[in-house]
C-alpha positions as CSV (number, residue, x, y, z in Angstrom):
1,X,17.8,68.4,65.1
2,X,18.0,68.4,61.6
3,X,14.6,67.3,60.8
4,X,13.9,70.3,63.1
5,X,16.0,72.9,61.3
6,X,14.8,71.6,57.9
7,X,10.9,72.1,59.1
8,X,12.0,75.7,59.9
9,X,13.1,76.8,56.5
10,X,10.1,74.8,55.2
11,X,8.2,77.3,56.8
12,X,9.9,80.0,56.3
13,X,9.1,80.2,52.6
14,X,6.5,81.7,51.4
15,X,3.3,80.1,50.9
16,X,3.4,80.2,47.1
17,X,6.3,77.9,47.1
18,X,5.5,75.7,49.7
19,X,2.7,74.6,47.8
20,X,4.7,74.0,44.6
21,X,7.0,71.8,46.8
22,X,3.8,70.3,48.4
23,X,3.0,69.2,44.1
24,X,6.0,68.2,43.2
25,X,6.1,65.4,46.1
26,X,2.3,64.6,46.1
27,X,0.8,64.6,43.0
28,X,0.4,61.0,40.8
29,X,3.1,60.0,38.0
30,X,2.2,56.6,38.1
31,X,0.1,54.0,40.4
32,X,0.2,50.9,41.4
33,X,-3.5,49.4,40.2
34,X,-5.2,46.3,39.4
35,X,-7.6,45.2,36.2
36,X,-10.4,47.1,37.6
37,X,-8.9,50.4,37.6
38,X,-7.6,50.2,33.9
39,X,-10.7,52.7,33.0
40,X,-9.1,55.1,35.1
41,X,-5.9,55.1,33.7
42,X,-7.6,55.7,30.0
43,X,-9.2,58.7,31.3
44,X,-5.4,59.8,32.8
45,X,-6.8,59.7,36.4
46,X,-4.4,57.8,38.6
47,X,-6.0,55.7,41.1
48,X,-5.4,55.7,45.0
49,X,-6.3,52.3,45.8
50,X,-8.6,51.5,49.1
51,X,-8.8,48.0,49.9
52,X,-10.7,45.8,52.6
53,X,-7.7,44.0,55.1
54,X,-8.3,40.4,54.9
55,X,-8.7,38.5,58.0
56,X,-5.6,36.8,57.9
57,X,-3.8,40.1,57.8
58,X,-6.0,42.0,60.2
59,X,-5.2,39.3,63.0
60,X,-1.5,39.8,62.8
61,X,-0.2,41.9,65.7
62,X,2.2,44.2,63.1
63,X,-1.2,44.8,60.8
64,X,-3.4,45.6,64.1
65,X,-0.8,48.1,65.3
66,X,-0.4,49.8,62.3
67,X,-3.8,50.6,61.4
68,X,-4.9,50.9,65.1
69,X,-6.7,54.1,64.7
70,X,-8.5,53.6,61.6
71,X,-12.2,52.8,62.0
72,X,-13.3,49.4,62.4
73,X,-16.1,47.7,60.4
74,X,-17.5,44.3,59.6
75,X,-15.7,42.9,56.3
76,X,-17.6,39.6,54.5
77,X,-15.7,36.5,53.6
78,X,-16.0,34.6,50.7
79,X,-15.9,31.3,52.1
80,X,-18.2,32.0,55.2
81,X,-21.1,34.4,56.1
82,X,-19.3,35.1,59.5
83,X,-18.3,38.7,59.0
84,X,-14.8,39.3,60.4
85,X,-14.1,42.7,62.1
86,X,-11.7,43.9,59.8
87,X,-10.4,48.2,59.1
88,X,-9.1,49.3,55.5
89,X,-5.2,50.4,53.9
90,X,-4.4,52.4,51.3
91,X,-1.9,51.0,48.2
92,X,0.3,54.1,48.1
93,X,1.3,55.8,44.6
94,X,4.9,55.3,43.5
95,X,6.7,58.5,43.2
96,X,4.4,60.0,45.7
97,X,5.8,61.5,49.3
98,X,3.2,61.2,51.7
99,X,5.6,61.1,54.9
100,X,5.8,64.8,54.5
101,X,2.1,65.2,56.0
102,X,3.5,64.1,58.9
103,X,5.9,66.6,60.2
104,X,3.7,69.0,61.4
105,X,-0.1,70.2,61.8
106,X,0.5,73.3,59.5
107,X,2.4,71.5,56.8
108,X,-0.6,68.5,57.1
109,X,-3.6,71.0,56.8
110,X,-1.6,72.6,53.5
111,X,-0.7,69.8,51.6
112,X,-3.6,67.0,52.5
113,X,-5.9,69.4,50.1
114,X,-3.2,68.6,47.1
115,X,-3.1,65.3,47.8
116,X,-7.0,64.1,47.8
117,X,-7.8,66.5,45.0
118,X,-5.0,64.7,42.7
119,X,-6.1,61.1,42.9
120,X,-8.9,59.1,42.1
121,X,-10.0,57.3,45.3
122,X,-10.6,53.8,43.6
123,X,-12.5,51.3,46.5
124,X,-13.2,48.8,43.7
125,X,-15.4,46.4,45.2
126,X,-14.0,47.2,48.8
127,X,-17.1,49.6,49.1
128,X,-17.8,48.6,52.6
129,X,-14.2,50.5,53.5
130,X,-16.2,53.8,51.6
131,X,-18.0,55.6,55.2
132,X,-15.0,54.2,57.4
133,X,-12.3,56.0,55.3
134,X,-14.3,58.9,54.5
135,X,-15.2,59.5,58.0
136,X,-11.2,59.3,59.2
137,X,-10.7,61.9,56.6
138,X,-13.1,64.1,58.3
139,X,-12.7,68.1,57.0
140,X,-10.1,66.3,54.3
141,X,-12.9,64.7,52.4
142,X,-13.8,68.6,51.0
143,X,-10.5,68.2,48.9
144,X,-12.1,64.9,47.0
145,X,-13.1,65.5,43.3
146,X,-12.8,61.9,41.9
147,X,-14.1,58.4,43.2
148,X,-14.4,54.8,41.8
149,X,-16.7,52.4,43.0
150,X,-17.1,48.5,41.4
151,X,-20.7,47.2,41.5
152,X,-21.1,43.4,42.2
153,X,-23.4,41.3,39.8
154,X,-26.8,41.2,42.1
155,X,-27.7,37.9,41.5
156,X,-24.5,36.7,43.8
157,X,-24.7,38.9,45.7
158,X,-25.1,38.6,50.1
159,X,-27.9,41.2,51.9
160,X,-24.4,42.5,53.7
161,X,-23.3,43.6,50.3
162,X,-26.7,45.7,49.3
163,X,-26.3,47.2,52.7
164,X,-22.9,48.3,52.3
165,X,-23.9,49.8,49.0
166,X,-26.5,52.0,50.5
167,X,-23.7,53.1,52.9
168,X,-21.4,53.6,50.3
169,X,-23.7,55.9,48.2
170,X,-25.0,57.5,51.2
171,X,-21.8,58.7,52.1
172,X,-20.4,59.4,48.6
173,X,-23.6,61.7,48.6
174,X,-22.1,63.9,51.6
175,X,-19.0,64.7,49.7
176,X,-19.0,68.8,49.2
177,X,-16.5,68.6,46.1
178,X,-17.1,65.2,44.2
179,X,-16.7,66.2,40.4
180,X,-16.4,62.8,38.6
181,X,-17.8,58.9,39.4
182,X,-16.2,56.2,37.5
183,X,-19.0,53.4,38.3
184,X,-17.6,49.5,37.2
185,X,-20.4,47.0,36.6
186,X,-19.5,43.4,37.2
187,X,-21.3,41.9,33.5
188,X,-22.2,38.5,33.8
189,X,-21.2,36.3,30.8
190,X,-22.5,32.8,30.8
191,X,-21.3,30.0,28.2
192,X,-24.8,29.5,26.3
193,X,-25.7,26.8,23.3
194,X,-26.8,28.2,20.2
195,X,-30.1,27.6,21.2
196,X,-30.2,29.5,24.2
197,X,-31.2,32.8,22.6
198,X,-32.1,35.9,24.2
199,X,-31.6,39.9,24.0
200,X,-30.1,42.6,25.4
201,X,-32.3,45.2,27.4
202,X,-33.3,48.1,25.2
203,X,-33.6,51.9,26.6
204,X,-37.3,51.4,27.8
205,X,-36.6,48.0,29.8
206,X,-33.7,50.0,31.3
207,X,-35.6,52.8,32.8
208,X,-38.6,50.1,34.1
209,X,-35.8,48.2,35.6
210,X,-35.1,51.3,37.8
211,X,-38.0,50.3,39.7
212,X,-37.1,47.0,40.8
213,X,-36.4,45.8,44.0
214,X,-33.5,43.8,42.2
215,X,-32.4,47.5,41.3
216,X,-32.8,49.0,44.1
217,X,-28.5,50.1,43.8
218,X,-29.4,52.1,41.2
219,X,-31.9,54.4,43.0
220,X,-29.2,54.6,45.6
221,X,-26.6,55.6,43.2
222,X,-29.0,58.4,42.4
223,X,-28.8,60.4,45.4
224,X,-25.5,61.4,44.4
225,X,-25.8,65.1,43.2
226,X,-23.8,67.7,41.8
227,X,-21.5,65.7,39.6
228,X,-20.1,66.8,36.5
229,X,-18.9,63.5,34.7
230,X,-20.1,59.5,34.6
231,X,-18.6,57.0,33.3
232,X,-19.4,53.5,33.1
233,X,-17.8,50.5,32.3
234,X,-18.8,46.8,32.4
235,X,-15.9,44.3,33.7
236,X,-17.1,41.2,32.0
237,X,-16.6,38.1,34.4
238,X,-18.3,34.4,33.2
239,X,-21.0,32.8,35.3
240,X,-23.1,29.5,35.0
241,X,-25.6,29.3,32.4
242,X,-28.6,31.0,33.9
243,X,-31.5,28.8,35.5
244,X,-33.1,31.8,37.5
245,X,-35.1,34.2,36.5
246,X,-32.8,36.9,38.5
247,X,-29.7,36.0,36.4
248,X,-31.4,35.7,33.4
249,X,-32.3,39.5,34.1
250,X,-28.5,40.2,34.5
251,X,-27.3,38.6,31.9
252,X,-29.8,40.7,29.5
253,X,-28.6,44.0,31.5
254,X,-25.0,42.8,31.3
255,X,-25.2,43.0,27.3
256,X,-26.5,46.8,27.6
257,X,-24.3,48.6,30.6
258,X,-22.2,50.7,28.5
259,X,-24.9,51.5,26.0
260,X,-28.7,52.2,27.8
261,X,-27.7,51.9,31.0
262,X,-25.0,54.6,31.0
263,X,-27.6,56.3,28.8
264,X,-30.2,56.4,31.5
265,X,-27.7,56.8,34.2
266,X,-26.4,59.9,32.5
267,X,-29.3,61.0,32.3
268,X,-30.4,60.7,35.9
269,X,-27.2,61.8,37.7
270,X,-25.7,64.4,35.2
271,X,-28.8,65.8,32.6
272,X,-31.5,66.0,35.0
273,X,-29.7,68.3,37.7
274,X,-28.6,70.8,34.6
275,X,-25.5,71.0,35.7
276,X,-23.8,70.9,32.4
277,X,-21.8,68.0,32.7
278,X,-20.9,65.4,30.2
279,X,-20.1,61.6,30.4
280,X,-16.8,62.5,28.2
281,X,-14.8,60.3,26.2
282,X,-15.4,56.7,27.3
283,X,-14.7,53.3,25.6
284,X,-15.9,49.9,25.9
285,X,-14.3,47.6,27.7
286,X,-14.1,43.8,26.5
Protein backbone atom coordinates (compact mmCIF):
# COMPACT_ATOMS: atom_id res chain seq x y z
CA UNK A 1 0.00 0.00 0.00
CA UNK A 2 2.59 2.24 0.58
CA UNK A 3 4.91 1.40 -2.10
CA UNK A 4 1.63 2.06 -4.08
CA UNK A 5 0.76 5.48 -2.63
CA UNK A 6 4.54 6.53 -2.95
CA UNK A 7 4.47 5.46 -6.86
CA UNK A 8 1.47 7.78 -7.12
CA UNK A 9 3.05 10.98 -5.95
CA UNK A 10 6.10 9.89 -8.02
CA UNK A 11 4.00 10.46 -10.81
CA UNK A 12 2.29 13.05 -9.95
CA UNK A 13 5.17 15.42 -10.25
CA UNK A 14 6.03 16.95 -13.09
CA UNK A 15 8.34 15.52 -15.48
CA UNK A 16 11.09 18.10 -14.89
CA UNK A 17 11.57 16.81 -11.49
CA UNK A 18 11.09 13.36 -11.88
CA UNK A 19 14.06 13.32 -13.89
CA UNK A 20 16.15 15.23 -11.34
CA UNK A 21 15.15 12.52 -8.84
CA UNK A 22 15.79 9.89 -11.53
CA UNK A 23 19.84 11.70 -11.42
CA UNK A 24 20.26 12.01 -8.13
CA UNK A 25 19.64 8.04 -7.50
CA UNK A 26 21.27 6.92 -10.92
CA UNK A 27 24.05 8.63 -11.82
CA UNK A 28 27.88 7.30 -10.82
CA UNK A 29 29.82 8.83 -7.61
CA UNK A 30 31.99 6.01 -7.36
CA UNK A 31 32.39 2.27 -8.78
CA UNK A 32 33.44 -0.62 -7.84
CA UNK A 33 36.29 -1.59 -10.71
CA UNK A 34 39.28 -3.63 -11.24
CA UNK A 35 43.01 -2.83 -12.74
CA UNK A 36 41.71 -2.77 -16.08
CA UNK A 37 39.30 -0.05 -15.73
CA UNK A 38 41.88 2.39 -13.98
CA UNK A 39 42.02 4.29 -17.55
CA UNK A 40 38.60 5.02 -17.11
CA UNK A 41 38.62 6.41 -13.92
CA UNK A 42 41.60 9.05 -15.19
CA UNK A 43 39.34 10.15 -17.88
CA UNK A 44 36.38 10.60 -14.80
CA UNK A 45 34.21 8.01 -16.60
CA UNK A 46 32.96 5.58 -14.02
CA UNK A 47 32.76 2.17 -15.19
CA UNK A 48 29.64 -0.32 -15.09
CA UNK A 49 31.29 -3.48 -14.99
CA UNK A 50 29.94 -6.55 -17.32
CA UNK A 51 31.42 -9.74 -16.55
CA UNK A 52 31.31 -13.49 -17.96
CA UNK A 53 29.57 -15.90 -14.88
CA UNK A 54 31.95 -18.59 -14.29
CA UNK A 55 30.92 -22.09 -14.51
CA UNK A 56 30.99 -22.74 -11.06
CA UNK A 57 28.59 -19.97 -10.42
CA UNK A 58 26.36 -20.49 -13.37
CA UNK A 59 25.60 -24.18 -12.19
CA UNK A 60 24.27 -23.04 -8.85
CA UNK A 61 20.54 -23.11 -8.62
CA UNK A 62 20.42 -19.34 -6.81
CA UNK A 63 22.78 -17.96 -9.88
CA UNK A 64 20.51 -19.87 -12.63
CA UNK A 65 17.37 -18.37 -11.15
CA UNK A 66 18.52 -15.09 -10.86
CA UNK A 67 19.71 -14.44 -14.20
CA UNK A 68 17.16 -16.72 -15.86
CA UNK A 69 16.13 -14.44 -18.42
CA UNK A 70 19.25 -13.06 -19.56
CA UNK A 71 20.57 -14.49 -22.89
CA UNK A 72 22.65 -17.52 -22.86
CA UNK A 73 25.92 -17.96 -24.70
CA UNK A 74 29.01 -20.19 -24.78
CA UNK A 75 31.71 -18.80 -22.30
CA UNK A 76 35.58 -20.40 -22.76
CA UNK A 77 37.46 -21.91 -19.84
CA UNK A 78 40.87 -21.43 -19.14
CA UNK A 79 41.75 -24.82 -18.17
CA UNK A 80 39.68 -26.65 -21.00
CA UNK A 81 38.51 -25.88 -24.62
CA UNK A 82 34.97 -27.29 -23.64
CA UNK A 83 32.90 -24.09 -23.72
CA UNK A 84 30.45 -24.04 -20.82
CA UNK A 85 26.99 -22.41 -21.42
CA UNK A 86 27.23 -19.67 -19.28
CA UNK A 87 24.97 -15.80 -19.33
CA UNK A 88 26.62 -12.46 -18.01
CA UNK A 89 25.97 -9.95 -14.49
CA UNK A 90 26.54 -6.68 -13.97
CA UNK A 91 28.88 -5.34 -10.77
CA UNK A 92 26.52 -2.56 -9.63
CA UNK A 93 27.88 1.11 -8.83
CA UNK A 94 27.85 2.03 -5.18
CA UNK A 95 25.66 4.92 -4.41
CA UNK A 96 23.60 3.99 -7.35
CA UNK A 97 19.61 3.08 -7.04
CA UNK A 98 18.76 0.89 -9.65
CA UNK A 99 15.68 -0.84 -7.86
CA UNK A 100 13.78 2.19 -8.77
CA UNK A 101 13.54 0.92 -12.58
CA UNK A 102 11.58 -1.60 -11.29
CA UNK A 103 8.43 -0.15 -10.00
CA UNK A 104 6.77 0.51 -12.99
CA UNK A 105 6.92 0.56 -16.94
CA UNK A 106 6.64 4.45 -17.05
CA UNK A 107 9.19 5.13 -14.40
CA UNK A 108 11.57 2.26 -16.30
CA UNK A 109 11.24 3.84 -19.82
CA UNK A 110 12.21 7.47 -18.10
CA UNK A 111 14.97 6.71 -16.08
CA UNK A 112 16.82 3.55 -18.05
CA UNK A 113 17.96 6.56 -20.64
CA UNK A 114 19.79 8.34 -17.44
CA UNK A 115 21.17 5.42 -16.34
CA UNK A 116 23.11 3.95 -19.66
CA UNK A 117 24.05 7.33 -20.85
CA UNK A 118 25.98 7.94 -17.34
CA UNK A 119 28.28 5.02 -17.27
CA UNK A 120 30.94 3.51 -19.13
CA UNK A 121 29.83 -0.03 -20.05
CA UNK A 122 33.38 -1.65 -19.28
CA UNK A 123 33.21 -5.69 -20.65
CA UNK A 124 37.03 -5.91 -20.12
CA UNK A 125 37.93 -9.05 -21.61
CA UNK A 126 34.37 -10.51 -21.05
CA UNK A 127 33.71 -9.41 -24.75
CA UNK A 128 31.80 -12.48 -25.56
CA UNK A 129 28.91 -11.10 -22.91
CA UNK A 130 29.04 -7.68 -25.58
CA UNK A 131 25.85 -8.98 -28.24
CA UNK A 132 24.11 -10.95 -25.28
CA UNK A 133 23.76 -7.79 -23.04
CA UNK A 134 23.30 -5.51 -25.71
CA UNK A 135 20.62 -7.45 -27.28
CA UNK A 136 18.60 -7.66 -23.65
CA UNK A 137 18.84 -4.01 -23.63
CA UNK A 138 16.98 -3.82 -26.78
CA UNK A 139 15.58 0.11 -27.49
CA UNK A 140 17.83 0.83 -24.18
CA UNK A 141 21.06 0.49 -26.00
CA UNK A 142 20.15 4.11 -27.86
CA UNK A 143 20.92 5.67 -24.40
CA UNK A 144 24.73 4.23 -24.58
CA UNK A 145 27.51 6.91 -25.25
CA UNK A 146 30.61 5.15 -23.60
CA UNK A 147 32.07 1.51 -23.93
CA UNK A 148 35.35 -0.36 -22.90
CA UNK A 149 36.44 -3.32 -24.40
CA UNK A 150 40.11 -5.19 -23.40
CA UNK A 151 41.86 -6.80 -26.32
CA UNK A 152 43.66 -10.27 -25.63
CA UNK A 153 47.36 -10.61 -26.80
CA UNK A 154 46.79 -12.68 -30.20
CA UNK A 155 49.36 -14.95 -29.95
CA UNK A 156 47.42 -16.78 -26.90
CA UNK A 157 44.75 -16.46 -27.98
CA UNK A 158 41.75 -19.56 -28.89
CA UNK A 159 39.72 -19.26 -32.63
CA UNK A 160 36.56 -18.80 -29.92
CA UNK A 161 38.16 -15.67 -28.84
CA UNK A 162 38.73 -13.98 -32.56
CA UNK A 163 35.13 -15.01 -33.06
CA UNK A 164 33.75 -13.38 -30.22
CA UNK A 165 35.70 -10.24 -31.21
CA UNK A 166 34.09 -10.00 -34.48
CA UNK A 167 30.74 -10.31 -32.58
CA UNK A 168 31.73 -7.91 -30.20
CA UNK A 169 32.66 -5.17 -32.79
CA UNK A 170 29.83 -6.14 -34.96
CA UNK A 171 27.49 -5.30 -32.44
CA UNK A 172 29.33 -2.22 -30.92
CA UNK A 173 28.94 -1.06 -34.65
CA UNK A 174 24.95 -1.06 -34.33
CA UNK A 175 24.99 1.23 -31.33
CA UNK A 176 22.97 4.62 -32.58
CA UNK A 177 24.65 6.86 -29.81
CA UNK A 178 28.20 5.44 -29.00
CA UNK A 179 30.38 8.64 -28.47
CA UNK A 180 33.62 7.34 -26.84
CA UNK A 181 35.73 3.72 -27.05
CA UNK A 182 38.26 3.19 -24.49
CA UNK A 183 40.11 0.14 -26.26
CA UNK A 184 42.77 -1.87 -23.61
CA UNK A 185 45.61 -3.77 -25.39
CA UNK A 186 46.94 -6.69 -23.43
CA UNK A 187 51.12 -5.77 -24.20
CA UNK A 188 53.20 -8.61 -24.01
CA UNK A 189 56.44 -8.18 -21.92
CA UNK A 190 58.89 -11.05 -22.03
CA UNK A 191 62.09 -11.22 -19.67
CA UNK A 192 64.93 -10.96 -22.59
CA UNK A 193 69.02 -11.19 -22.18
CA UNK A 194 70.83 -8.31 -23.27
CA UNK A 195 71.43 -9.91 -26.27
CA UNK A 196 68.07 -10.48 -27.37
CA UNK A 197 67.70 -7.11 -29.18
CA UNK A 198 64.93 -6.01 -31.15
CA UNK A 199 62.60 -2.84 -31.98
CA UNK A 200 59.54 -1.47 -31.57
CA UNK A 201 57.22 -1.16 -34.74
CA UNK A 202 57.39 2.29 -36.30
CA UNK A 203 54.22 4.15 -38.00
CA UNK A 204 54.79 2.48 -41.40
CA UNK A 205 55.06 -1.27 -39.99
CA UNK A 206 51.81 -0.30 -38.07
CA UNK A 207 49.65 0.51 -40.93
CA UNK A 208 51.16 -2.82 -43.13
CA UNK A 209 50.30 -4.80 -40.07
CA UNK A 210 46.64 -3.74 -40.64
CA UNK A 211 46.67 -6.16 -43.38
CA UNK A 212 47.51 -9.25 -41.62
CA UNK A 213 45.55 -12.05 -41.02
CA UNK A 214 47.22 -11.95 -37.40
CA UNK A 215 45.41 -8.45 -37.42
CA UNK A 216 42.48 -9.11 -38.60
CA UNK A 217 40.79 -7.39 -34.88
CA UNK A 218 41.89 -4.39 -36.04
CA UNK A 219 39.95 -4.23 -39.39
CA UNK A 220 36.98 -5.33 -37.22
CA UNK A 221 37.45 -2.60 -34.81
CA UNK A 222 37.19 -0.43 -37.79
CA UNK A 223 33.64 -0.81 -38.63
CA UNK A 224 32.87 1.16 -35.78
CA UNK A 225 31.66 4.57 -37.08
CA UNK A 226 30.62 7.75 -35.81
CA UNK A 227 32.72 8.03 -32.75
CA UNK A 228 33.96 11.12 -31.34
CA UNK A 229 36.94 10.04 -28.96
CA UNK A 230 39.69 6.89 -28.78
CA UNK A 231 41.64 6.08 -26.36
CA UNK A 232 44.12 3.49 -26.05
CA UNK A 233 46.00 1.95 -23.46
CA UNK A 234 48.36 -0.94 -23.20
CA UNK A 235 47.93 -3.26 -19.88
CA UNK A 236 51.44 -4.62 -19.80
CA UNK A 237 51.30 -8.46 -18.63
CA UNK A 238 54.85 -10.73 -18.95
CA UNK A 239 55.04 -13.62 -21.26
CA UNK A 240 57.85 -16.27 -22.15
CA UNK A 241 60.65 -15.21 -24.09
CA UNK A 242 59.44 -15.30 -27.64
CA UNK A 243 60.41 -18.47 -29.85
CA UNK A 244 57.60 -17.80 -32.54
CA UNK A 245 57.59 -15.74 -35.12
CA UNK A 246 53.82 -14.53 -34.09
CA UNK A 247 54.96 -13.44 -30.53
CA UNK A 248 57.89 -11.98 -31.66
CA UNK A 249 55.51 -9.72 -33.79
CA UNK A 250 53.59 -8.83 -30.58
CA UNK A 251 56.14 -8.18 -28.56
CA UNK A 252 57.42 -5.42 -31.22
CA UNK A 253 53.64 -4.12 -31.44
CA UNK A 254 53.40 -4.25 -27.60
CA UNK A 255 56.39 -1.59 -27.34
CA UNK A 256 54.31 0.89 -29.79
CA UNK A 257 50.36 0.65 -28.76
CA UNK A 258 50.08 3.88 -27.16
CA UNK A 259 52.29 5.64 -29.62
CA UNK A 260 51.71 4.41 -33.57
CA UNK A 261 49.15 2.29 -33.01
CA UNK A 262 46.78 4.75 -31.36
CA UNK A 263 48.21 6.96 -34.00
CA UNK A 264 46.88 4.96 -36.87
CA UNK A 265 43.88 3.86 -34.97
CA UNK A 266 42.93 7.48 -34.56
CA UNK A 267 43.34 7.97 -37.58
CA UNK A 268 41.15 5.31 -39.03
CA UNK A 269 38.15 5.46 -36.56
CA UNK A 270 38.13 9.26 -35.65
CA UNK A 271 40.15 11.51 -38.63
CA UNK A 272 39.02 9.64 -41.59
CA UNK A 273 35.16 9.91 -40.95
CA UNK A 274 35.70 13.93 -40.29
CA UNK A 275 33.74 13.89 -37.59
CA UNK A 276 35.82 16.20 -35.58
CA UNK A 277 36.66 14.15 -32.78
CA UNK A 278 39.80 13.99 -30.76
CA UNK A 279 41.63 11.18 -28.82
CA UNK A 280 41.75 13.78 -25.77
CA UNK A 281 43.88 13.73 -22.89
CA UNK A 282 45.40 10.21 -22.54
CA UNK A 283 48.42 8.89 -20.54
CA UNK A 284 50.57 6.02 -20.64
CA UNK A 285 50.07 3.33 -18.64
CA UNK A 286 53.17 1.32 -17.09
Amino acid sequence: MASRILRARLLSLPLEIRLEIYRYLLEPERAISDELSRPLERQNLTPLCIRTLSPARYENRKWRQAYKRRSKYYGHSKRSNVPYLTTYYVIPARFTYASILRVNRQIYSEAIPILYSSYTMDFERHVEAVQPFLSDLFLSTSSIRYVAITKRASPFEKESHRADWKTACHALAKLPQLQELTLNVIASKPRLSSHDIFSPMDRIEMVQMFALDSFQWTRDLSNIEKLKKLHVYAHIEKCPVPKTDALWEWVRFSENIEGSFREVLNSILIESQGNGGTTGREEKRG
